[in-house]
N, CA, C, O and CB atoms as a CASP TS submission, in Angstrom:
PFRMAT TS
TARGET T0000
AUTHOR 0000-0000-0000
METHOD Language model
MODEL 1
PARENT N/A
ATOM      1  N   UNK     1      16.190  40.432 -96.382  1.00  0.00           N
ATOM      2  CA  UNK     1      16.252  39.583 -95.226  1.00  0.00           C
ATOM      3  C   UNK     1      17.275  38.488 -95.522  1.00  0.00           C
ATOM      4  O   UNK     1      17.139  37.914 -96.602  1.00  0.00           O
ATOM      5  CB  UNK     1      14.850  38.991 -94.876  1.00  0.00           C
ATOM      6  N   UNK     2      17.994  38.219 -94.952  1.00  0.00           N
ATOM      7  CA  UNK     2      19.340  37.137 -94.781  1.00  0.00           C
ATOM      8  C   UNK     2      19.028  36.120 -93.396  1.00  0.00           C
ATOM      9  O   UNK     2      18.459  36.499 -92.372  1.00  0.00           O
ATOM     10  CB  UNK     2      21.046  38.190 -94.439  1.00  0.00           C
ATOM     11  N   UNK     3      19.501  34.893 -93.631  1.00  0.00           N
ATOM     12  CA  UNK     3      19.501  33.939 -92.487  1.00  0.00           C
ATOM     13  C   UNK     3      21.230  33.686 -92.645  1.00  0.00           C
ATOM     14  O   UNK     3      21.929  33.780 -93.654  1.00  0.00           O
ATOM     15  CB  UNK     3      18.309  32.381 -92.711  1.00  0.00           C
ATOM     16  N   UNK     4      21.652  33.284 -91.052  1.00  0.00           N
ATOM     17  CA  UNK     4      22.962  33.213 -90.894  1.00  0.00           C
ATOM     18  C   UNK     4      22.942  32.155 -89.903  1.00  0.00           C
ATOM     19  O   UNK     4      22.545  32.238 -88.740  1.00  0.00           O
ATOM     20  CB  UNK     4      23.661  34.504 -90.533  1.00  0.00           C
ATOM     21  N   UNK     5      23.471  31.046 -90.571  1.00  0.00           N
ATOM     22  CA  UNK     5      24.280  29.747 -89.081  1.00  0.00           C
ATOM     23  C   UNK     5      25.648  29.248 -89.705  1.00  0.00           C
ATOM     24  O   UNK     5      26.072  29.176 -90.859  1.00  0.00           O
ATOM     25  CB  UNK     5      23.093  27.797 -88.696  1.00  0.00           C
ATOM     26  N   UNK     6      26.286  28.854 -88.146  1.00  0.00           N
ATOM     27  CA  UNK     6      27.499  28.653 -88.224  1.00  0.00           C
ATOM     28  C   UNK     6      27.730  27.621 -87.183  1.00  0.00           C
ATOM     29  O   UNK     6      26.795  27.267 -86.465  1.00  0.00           O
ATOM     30  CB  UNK     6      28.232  29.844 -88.127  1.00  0.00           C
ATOM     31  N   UNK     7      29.126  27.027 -87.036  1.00  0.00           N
ATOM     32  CA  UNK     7      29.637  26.671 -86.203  1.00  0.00           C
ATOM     33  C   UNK     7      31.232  27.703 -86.340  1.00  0.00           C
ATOM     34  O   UNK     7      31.655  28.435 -87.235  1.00  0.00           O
ATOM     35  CB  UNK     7      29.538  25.095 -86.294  1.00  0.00           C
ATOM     36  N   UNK     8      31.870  27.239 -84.748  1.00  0.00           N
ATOM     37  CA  UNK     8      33.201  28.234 -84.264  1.00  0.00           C
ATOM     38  C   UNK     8      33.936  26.788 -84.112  1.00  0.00           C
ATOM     39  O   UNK     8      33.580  25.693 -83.676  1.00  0.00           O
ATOM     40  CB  UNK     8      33.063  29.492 -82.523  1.00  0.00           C
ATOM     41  N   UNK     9      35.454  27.450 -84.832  1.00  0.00           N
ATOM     42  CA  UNK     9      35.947  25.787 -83.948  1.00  0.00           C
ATOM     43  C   UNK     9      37.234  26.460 -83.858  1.00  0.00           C
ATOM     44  O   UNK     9      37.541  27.451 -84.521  1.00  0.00           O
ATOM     45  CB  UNK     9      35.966  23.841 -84.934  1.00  0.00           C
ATOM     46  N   UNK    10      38.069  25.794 -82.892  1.00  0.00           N
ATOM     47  CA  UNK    10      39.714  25.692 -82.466  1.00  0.00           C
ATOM     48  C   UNK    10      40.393  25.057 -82.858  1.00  0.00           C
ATOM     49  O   UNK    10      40.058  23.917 -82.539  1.00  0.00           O
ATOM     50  CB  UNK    10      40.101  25.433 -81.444  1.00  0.00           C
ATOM     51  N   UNK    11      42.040  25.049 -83.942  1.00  0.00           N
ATOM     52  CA  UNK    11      42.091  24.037 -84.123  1.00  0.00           C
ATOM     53  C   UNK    11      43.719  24.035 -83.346  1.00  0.00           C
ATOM     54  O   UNK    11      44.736  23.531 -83.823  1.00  0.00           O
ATOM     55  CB  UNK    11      41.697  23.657 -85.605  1.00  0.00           C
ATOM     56  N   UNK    12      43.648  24.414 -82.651  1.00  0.00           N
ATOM     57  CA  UNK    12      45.407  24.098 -81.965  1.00  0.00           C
ATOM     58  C   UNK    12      44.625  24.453 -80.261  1.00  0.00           C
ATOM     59  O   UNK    12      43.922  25.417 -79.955  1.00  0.00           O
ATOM     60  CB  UNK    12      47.286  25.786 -82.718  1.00  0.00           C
ATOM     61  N   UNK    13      45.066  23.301 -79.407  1.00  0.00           N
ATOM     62  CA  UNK    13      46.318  22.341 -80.022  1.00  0.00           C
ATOM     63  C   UNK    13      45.498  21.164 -80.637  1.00  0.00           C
ATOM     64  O   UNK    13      46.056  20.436 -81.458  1.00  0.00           O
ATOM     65  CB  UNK    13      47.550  21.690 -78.722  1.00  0.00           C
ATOM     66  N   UNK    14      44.070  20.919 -80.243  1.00  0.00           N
ATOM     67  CA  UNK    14      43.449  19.967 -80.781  1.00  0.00           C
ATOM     68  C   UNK    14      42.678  21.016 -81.800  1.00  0.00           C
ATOM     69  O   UNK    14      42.810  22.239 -81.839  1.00  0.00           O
ATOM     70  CB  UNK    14      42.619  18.986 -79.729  1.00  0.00           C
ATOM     71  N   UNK    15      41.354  19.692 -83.072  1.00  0.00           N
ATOM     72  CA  UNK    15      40.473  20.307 -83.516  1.00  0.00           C
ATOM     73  C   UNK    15      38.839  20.057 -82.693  1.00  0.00           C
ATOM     74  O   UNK    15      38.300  18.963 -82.526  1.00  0.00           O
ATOM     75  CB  UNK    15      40.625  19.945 -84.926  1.00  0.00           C
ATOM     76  N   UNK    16      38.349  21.272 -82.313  1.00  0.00           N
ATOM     77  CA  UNK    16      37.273  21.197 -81.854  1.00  0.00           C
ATOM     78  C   UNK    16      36.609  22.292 -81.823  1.00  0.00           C
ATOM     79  O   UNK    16      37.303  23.290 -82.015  1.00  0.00           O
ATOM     80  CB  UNK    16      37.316  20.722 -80.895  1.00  0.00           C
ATOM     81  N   UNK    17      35.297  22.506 -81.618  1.00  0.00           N
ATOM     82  CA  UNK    17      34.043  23.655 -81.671  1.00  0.00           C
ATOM     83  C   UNK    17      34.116  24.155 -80.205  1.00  0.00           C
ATOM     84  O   UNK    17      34.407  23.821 -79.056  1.00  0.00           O
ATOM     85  CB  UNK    17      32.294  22.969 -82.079  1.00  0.00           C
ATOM     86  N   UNK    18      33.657  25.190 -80.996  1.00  0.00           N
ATOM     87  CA  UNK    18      33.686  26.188 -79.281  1.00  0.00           C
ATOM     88  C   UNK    18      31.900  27.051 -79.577  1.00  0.00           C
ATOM     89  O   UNK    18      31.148  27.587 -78.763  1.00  0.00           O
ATOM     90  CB  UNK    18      35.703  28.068 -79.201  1.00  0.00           C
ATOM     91  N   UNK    19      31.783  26.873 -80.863  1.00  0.00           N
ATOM     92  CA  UNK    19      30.132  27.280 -80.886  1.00  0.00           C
ATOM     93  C   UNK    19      29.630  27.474 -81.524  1.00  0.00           C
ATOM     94  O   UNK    19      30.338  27.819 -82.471  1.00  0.00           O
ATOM     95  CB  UNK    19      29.616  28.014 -80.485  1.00  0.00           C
ATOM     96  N   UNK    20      28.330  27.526 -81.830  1.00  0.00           N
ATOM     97  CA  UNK    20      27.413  27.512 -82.636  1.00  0.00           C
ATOM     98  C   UNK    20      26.498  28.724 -82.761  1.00  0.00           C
ATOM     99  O   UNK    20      26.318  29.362 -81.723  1.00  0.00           O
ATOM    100  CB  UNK    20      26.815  26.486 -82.372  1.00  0.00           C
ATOM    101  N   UNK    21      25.919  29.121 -83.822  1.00  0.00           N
ATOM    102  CA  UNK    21      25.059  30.427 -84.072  1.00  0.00           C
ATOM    103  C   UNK    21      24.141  30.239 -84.550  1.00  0.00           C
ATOM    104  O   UNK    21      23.921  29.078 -84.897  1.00  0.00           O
ATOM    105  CB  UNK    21      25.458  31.375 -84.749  1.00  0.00           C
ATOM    106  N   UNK    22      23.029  31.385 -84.841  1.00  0.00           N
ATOM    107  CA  UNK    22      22.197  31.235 -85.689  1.00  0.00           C
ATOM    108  C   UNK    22      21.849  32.928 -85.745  1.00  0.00           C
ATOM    109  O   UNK    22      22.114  33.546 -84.714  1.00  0.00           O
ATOM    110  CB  UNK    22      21.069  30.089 -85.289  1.00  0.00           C
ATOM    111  N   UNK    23      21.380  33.556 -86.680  1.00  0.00           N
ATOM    112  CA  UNK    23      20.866  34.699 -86.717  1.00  0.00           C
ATOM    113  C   UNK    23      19.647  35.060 -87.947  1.00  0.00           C
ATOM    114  O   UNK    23      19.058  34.280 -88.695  1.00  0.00           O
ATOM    115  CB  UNK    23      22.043  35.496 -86.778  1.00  0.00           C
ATOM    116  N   UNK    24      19.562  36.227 -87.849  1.00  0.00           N
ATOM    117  CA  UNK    24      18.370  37.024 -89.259  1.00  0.00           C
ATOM    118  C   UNK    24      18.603  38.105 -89.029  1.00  0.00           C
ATOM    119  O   UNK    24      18.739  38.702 -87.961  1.00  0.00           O
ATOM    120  CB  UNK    24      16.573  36.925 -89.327  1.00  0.00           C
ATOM    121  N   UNK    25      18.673  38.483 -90.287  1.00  0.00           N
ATOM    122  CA  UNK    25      19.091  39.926 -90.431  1.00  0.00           C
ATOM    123  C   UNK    25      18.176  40.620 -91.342  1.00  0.00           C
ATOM    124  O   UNK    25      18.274  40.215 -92.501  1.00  0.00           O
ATOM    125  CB  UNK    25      20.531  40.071 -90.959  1.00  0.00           C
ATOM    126  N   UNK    26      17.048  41.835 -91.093  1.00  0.00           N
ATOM    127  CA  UNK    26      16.720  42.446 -91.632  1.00  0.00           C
ATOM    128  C   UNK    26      16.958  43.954 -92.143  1.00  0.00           C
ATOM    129  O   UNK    26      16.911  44.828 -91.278  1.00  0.00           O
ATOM    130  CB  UNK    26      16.114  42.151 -91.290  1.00  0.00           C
ATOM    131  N   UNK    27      17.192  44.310 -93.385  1.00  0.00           N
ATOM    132  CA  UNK    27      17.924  45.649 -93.828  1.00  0.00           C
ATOM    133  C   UNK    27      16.449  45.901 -94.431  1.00  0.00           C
ATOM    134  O   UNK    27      15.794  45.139 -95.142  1.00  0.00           O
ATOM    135  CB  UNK    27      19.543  45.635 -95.012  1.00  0.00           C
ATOM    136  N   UNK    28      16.079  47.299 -93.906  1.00  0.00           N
ATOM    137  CA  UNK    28      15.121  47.832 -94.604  1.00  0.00           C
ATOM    138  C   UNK    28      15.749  49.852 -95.118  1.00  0.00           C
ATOM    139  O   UNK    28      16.441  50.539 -94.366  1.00  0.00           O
ATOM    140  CB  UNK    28      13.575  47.584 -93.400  1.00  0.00           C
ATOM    141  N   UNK    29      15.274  50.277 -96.403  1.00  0.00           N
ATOM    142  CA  UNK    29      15.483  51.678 -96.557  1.00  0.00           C
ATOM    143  C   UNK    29      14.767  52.337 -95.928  1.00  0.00           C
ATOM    144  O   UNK    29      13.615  52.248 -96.354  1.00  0.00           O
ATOM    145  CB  UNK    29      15.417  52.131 -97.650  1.00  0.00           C
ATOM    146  N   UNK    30      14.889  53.118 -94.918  1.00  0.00           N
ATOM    147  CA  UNK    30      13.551  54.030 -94.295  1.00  0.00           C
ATOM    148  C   UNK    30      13.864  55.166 -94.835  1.00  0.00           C
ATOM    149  O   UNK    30      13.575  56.139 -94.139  1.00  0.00           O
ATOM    150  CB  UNK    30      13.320  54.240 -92.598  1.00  0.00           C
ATOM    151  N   UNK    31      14.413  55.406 -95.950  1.00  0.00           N
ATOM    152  CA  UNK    31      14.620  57.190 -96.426  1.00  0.00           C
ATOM    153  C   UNK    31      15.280  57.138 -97.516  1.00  0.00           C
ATOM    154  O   UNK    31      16.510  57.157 -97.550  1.00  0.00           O
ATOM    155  CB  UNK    31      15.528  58.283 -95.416  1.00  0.00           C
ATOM    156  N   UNK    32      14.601  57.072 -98.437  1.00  0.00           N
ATOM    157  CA  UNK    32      14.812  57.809 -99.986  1.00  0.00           C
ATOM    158  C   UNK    32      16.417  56.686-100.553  1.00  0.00           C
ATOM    159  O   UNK    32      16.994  57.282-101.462  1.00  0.00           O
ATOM    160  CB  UNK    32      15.322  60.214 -99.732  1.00  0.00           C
ATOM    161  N   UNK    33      16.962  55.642-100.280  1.00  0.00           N
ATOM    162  CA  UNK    33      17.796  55.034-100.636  1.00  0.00           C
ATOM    163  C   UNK    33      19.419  55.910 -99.978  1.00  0.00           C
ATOM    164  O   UNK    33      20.482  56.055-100.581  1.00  0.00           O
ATOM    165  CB  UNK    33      17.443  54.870-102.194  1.00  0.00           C
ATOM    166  N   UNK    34      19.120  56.267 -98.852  1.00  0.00           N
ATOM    167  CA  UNK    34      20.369  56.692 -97.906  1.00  0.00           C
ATOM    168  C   UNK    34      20.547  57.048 -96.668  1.00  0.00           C
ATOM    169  O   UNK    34      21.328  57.823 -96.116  1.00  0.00           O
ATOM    170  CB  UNK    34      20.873  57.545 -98.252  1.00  0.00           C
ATOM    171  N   UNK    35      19.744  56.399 -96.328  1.00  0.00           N
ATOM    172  CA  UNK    35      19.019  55.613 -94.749  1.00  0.00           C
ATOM    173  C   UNK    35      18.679  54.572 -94.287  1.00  0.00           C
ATOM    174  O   UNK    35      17.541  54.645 -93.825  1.00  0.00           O
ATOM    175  CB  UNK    35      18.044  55.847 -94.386  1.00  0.00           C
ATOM    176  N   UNK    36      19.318  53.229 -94.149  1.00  0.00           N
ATOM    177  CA  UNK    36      19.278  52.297 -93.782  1.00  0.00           C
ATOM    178  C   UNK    36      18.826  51.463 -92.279  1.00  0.00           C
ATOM    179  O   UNK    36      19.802  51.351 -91.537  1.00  0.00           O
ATOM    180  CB  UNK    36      20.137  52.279 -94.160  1.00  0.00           C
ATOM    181  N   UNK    37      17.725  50.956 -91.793  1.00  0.00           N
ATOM    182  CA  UNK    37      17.560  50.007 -90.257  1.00  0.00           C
ATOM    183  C   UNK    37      17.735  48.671 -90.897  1.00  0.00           C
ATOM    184  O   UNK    37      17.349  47.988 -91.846  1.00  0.00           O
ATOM    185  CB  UNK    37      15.822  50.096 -89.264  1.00  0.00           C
ATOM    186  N   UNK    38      18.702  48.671 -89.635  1.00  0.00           N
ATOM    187  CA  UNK    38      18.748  46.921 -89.866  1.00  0.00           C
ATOM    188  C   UNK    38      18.782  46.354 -88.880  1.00  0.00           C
ATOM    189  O   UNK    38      19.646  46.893 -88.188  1.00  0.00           O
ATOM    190  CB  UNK    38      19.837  46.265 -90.549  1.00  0.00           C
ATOM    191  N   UNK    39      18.218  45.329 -88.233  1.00  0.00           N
ATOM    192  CA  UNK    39      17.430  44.395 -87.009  1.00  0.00           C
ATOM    193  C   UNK    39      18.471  43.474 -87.537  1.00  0.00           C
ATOM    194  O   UNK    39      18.708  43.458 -88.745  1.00  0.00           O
ATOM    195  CB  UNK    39      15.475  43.862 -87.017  1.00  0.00           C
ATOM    196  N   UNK    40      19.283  42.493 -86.470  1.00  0.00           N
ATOM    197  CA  UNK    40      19.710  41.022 -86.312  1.00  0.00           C
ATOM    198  C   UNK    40      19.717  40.885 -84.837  1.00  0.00           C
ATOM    199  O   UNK    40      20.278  41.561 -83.974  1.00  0.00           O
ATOM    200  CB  UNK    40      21.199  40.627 -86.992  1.00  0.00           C
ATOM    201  N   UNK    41      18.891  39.753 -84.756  1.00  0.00           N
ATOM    202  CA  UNK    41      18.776  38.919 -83.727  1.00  0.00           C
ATOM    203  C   UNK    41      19.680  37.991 -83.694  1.00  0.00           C
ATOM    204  O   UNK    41      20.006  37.698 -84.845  1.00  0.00           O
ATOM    205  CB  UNK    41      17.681  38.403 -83.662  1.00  0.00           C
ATOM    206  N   UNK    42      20.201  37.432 -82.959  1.00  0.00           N
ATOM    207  CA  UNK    42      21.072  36.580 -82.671  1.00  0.00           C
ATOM    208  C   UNK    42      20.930  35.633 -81.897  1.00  0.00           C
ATOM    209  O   UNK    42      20.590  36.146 -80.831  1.00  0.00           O
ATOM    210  CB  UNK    42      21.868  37.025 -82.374  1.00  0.00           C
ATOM    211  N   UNK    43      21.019  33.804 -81.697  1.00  0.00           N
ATOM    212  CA  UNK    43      21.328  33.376 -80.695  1.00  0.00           C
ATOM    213  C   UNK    43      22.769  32.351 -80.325  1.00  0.00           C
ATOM    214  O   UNK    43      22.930  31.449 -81.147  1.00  0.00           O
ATOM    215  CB  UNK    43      20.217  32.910 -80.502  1.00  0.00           C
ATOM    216  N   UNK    44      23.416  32.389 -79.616  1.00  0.00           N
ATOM    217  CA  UNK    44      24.540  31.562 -79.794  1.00  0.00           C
ATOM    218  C   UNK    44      24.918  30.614 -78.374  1.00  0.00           C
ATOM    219  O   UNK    44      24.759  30.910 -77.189  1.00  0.00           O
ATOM    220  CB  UNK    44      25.757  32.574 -80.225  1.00  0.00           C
ATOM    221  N   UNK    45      25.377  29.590 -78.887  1.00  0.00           N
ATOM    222  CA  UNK    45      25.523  28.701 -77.702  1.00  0.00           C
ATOM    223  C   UNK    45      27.062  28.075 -77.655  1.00  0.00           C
ATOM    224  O   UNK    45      27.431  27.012 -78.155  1.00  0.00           O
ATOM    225  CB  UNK    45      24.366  27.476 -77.798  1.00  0.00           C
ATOM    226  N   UNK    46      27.640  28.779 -77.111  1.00  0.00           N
ATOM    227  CA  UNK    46      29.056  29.045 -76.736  1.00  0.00           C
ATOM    228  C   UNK    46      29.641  27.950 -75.871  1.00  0.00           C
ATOM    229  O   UNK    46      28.941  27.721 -74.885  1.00  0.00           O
ATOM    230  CB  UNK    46      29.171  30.375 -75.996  1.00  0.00           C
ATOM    231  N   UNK    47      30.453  27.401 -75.946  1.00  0.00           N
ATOM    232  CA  UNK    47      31.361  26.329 -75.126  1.00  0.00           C
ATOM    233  C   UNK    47      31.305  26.721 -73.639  1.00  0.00           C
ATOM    234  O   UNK    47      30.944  26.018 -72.695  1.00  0.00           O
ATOM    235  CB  UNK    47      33.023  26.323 -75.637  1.00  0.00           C
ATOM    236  N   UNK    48      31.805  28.189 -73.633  1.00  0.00           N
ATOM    237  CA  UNK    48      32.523  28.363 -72.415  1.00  0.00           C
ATOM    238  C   UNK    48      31.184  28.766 -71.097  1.00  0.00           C
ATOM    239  O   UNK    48      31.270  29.039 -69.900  1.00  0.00           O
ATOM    240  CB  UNK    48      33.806  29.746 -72.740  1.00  0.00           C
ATOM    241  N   UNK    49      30.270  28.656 -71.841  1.00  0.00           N
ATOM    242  CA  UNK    49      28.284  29.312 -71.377  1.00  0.00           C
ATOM    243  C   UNK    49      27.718  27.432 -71.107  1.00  0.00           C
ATOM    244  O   UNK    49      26.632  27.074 -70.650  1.00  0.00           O
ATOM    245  CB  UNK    49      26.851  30.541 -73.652  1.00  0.00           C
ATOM    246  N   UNK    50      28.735  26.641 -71.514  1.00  0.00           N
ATOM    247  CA  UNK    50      27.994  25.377 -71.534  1.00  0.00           C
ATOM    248  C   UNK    50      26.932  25.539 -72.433  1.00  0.00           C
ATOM    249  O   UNK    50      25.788  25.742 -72.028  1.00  0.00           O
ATOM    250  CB  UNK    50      27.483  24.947 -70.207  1.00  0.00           C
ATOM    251  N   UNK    51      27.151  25.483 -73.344  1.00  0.00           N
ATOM    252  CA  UNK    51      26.310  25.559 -74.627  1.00  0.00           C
ATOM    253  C   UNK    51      24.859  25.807 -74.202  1.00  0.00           C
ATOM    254  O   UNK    51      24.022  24.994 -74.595  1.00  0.00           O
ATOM    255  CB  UNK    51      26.412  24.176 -75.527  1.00  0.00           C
ATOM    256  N   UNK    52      24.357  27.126 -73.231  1.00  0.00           N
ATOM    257  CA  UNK    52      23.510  27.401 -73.088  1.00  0.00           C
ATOM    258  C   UNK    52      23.013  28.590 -74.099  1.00  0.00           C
ATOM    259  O   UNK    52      23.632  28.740 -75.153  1.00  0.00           O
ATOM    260  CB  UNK    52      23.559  27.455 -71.954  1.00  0.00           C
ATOM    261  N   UNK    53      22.049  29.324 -73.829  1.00  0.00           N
ATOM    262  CA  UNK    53      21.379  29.774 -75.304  1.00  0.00           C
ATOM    263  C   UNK    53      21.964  31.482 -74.687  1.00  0.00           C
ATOM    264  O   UNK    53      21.822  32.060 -73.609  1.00  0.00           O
ATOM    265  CB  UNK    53      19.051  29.368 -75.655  1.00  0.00           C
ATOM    266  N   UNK    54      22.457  31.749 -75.620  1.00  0.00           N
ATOM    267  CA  UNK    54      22.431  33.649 -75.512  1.00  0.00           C
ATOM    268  C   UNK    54      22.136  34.332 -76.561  1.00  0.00           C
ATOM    269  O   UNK    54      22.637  34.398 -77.684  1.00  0.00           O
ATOM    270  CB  UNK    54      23.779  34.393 -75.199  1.00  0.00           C
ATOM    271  N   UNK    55      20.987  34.992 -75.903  1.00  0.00           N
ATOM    272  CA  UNK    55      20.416  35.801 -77.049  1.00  0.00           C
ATOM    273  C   UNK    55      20.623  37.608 -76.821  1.00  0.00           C
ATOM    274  O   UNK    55      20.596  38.437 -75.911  1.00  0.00           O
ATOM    275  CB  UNK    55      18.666  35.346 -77.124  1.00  0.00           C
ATOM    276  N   UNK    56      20.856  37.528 -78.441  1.00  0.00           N
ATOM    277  CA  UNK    56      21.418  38.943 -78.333  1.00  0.00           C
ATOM    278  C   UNK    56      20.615  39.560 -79.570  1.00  0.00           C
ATOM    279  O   UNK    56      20.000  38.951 -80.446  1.00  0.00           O
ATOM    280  CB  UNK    56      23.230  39.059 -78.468  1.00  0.00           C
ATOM    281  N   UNK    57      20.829  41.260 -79.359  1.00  0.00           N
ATOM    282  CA  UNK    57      19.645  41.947 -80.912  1.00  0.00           C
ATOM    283  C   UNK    57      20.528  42.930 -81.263  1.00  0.00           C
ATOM    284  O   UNK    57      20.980  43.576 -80.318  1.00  0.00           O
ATOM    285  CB  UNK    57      17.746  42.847 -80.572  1.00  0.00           C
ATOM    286  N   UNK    58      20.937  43.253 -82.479  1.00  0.00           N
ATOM    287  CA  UNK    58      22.147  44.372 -83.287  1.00  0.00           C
ATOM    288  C   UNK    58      21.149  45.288 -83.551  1.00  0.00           C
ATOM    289  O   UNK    58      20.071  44.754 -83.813  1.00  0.00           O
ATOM    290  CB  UNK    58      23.114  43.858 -84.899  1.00  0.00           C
ATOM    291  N   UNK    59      21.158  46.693 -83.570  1.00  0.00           N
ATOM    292  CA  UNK    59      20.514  47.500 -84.061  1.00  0.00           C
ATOM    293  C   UNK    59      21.477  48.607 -85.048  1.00  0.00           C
ATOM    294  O   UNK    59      22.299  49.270 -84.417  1.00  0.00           O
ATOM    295  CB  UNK    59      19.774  48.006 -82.938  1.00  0.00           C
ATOM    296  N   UNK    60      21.410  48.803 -86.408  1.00  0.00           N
ATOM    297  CA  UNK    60      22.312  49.648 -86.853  1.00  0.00           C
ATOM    298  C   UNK    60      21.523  50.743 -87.847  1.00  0.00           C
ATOM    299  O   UNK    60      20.425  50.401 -88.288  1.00  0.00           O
ATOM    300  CB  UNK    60      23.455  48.809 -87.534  1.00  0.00           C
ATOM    301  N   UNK    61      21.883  51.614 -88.084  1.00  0.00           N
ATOM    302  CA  UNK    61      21.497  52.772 -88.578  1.00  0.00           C
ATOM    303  C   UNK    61      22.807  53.237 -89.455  1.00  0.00           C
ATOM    304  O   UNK    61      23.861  53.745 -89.071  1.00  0.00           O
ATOM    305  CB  UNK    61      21.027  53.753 -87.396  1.00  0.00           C
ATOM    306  N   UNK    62      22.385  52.900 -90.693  1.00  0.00           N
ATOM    307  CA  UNK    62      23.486  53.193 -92.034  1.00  0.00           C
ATOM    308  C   UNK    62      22.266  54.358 -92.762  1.00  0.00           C
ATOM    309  O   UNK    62      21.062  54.370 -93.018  1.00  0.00           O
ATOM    310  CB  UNK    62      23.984  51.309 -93.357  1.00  0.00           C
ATOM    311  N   UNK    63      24.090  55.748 -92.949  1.00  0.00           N
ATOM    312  CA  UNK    63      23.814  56.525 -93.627  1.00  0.00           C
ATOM    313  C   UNK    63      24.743  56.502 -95.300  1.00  0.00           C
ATOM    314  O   UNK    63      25.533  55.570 -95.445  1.00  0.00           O
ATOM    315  CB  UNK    63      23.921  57.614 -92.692  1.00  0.00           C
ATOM    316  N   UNK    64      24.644  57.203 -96.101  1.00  0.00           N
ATOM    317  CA  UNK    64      25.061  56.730 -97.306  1.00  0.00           C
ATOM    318  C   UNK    64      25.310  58.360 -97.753  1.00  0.00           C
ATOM    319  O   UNK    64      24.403  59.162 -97.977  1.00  0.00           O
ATOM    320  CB  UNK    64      23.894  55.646 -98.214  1.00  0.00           C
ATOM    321  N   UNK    65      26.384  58.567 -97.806  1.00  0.00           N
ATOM    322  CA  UNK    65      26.897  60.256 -98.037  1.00  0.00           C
ATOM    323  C   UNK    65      27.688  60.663 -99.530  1.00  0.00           C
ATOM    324  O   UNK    65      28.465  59.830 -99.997  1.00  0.00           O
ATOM    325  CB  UNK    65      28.177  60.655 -96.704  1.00  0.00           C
ATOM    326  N   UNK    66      27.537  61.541-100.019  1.00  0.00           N
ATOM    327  CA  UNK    66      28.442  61.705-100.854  1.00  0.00           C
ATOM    328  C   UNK    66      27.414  62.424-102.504  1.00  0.00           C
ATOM    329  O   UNK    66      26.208  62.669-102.469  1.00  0.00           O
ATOM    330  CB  UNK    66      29.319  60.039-100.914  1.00  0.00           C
ATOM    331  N   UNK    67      28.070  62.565-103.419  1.00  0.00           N
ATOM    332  CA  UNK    67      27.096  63.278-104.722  1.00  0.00           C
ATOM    333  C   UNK    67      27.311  61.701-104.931  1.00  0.00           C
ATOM    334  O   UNK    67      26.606  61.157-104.081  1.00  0.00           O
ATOM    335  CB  UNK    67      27.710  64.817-106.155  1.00  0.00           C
ATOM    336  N   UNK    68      27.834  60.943-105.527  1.00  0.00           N
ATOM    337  CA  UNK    68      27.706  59.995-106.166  1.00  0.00           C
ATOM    338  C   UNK    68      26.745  58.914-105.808  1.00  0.00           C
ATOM    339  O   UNK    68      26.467  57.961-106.536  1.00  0.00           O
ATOM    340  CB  UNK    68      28.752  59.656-106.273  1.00  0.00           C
ATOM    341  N   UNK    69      26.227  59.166-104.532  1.00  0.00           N
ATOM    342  CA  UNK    69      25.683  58.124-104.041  1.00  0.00           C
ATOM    343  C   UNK    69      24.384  58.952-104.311  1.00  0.00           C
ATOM    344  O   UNK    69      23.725  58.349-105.158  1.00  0.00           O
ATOM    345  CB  UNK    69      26.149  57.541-102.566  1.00  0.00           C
ATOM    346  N   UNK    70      23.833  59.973-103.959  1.00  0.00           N
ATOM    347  CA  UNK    70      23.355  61.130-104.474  1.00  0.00           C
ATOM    348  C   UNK    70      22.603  60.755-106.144  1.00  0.00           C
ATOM    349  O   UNK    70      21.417  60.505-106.360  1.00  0.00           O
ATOM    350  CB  UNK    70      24.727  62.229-104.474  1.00  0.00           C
ATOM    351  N   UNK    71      23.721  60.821-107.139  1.00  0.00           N
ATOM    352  CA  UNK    71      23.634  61.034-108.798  1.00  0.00           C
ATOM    353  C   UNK    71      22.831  59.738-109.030  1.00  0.00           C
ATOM    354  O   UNK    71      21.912  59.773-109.848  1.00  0.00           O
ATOM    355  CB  UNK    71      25.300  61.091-109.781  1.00  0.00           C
ATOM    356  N   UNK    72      23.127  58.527-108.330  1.00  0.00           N
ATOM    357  CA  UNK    72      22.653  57.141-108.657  1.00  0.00           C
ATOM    358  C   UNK    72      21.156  57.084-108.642  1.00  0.00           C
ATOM    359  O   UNK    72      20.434  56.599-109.514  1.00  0.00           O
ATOM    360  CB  UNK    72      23.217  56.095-107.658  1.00  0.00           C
ATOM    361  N   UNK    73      20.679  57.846-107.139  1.00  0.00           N
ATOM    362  CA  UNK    73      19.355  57.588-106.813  1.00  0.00           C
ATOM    363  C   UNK    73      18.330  58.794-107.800  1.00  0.00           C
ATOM    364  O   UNK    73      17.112  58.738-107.631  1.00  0.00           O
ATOM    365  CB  UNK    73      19.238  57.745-105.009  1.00  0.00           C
ATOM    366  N   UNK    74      18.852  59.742-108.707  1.00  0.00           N
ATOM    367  CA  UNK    74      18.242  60.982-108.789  1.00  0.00           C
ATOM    368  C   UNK    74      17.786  60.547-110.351  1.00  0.00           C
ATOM    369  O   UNK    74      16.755  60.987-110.859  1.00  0.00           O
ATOM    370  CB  UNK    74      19.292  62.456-108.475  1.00  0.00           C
ATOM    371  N   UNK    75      18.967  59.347-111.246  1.00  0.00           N
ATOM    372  CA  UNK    75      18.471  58.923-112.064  1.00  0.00           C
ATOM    373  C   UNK    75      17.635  57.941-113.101  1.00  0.00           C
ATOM    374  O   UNK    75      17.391  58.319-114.247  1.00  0.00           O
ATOM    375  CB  UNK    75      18.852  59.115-112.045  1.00  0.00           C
TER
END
């Protein structure tokens, strides 16, 4: 599990923020170490939204191919 915040900024022609984040990211193995779910939620409050709240959810599915990746887990 990972936590992620930030700010976004512009710096030409002035310096200033255009937005702010926050997220969590969960990576779990669902299969033998070459099958990966990973959940991040997101919310961000963007300049151009009037720094209202947008929430967003990543869903990814990592596979892991190959003998070598294979040889690692077998020993």
């Amino acid at each position: 599990m990972a936590y992620e915040a930030g700010v976004a900024f512009e710096t030409d022609p002035i310096f200033w923020e255009t937005g702010y984040y926050s997220s969590l990211r969960y990576r779990r193995d669902i299969h033998r170490g070459w099958l990966f779910l990973e959940l991040k939620p997101q919310i961000e409050f963007a300049r151009d939204n009037g720094f209202k709240a947008d929430l967003s959810l990543a869903l990814s599915l990592e596979m892991v191919f190959g003998a070598r990746a294979l040889a690692t887990k077998q020993n």
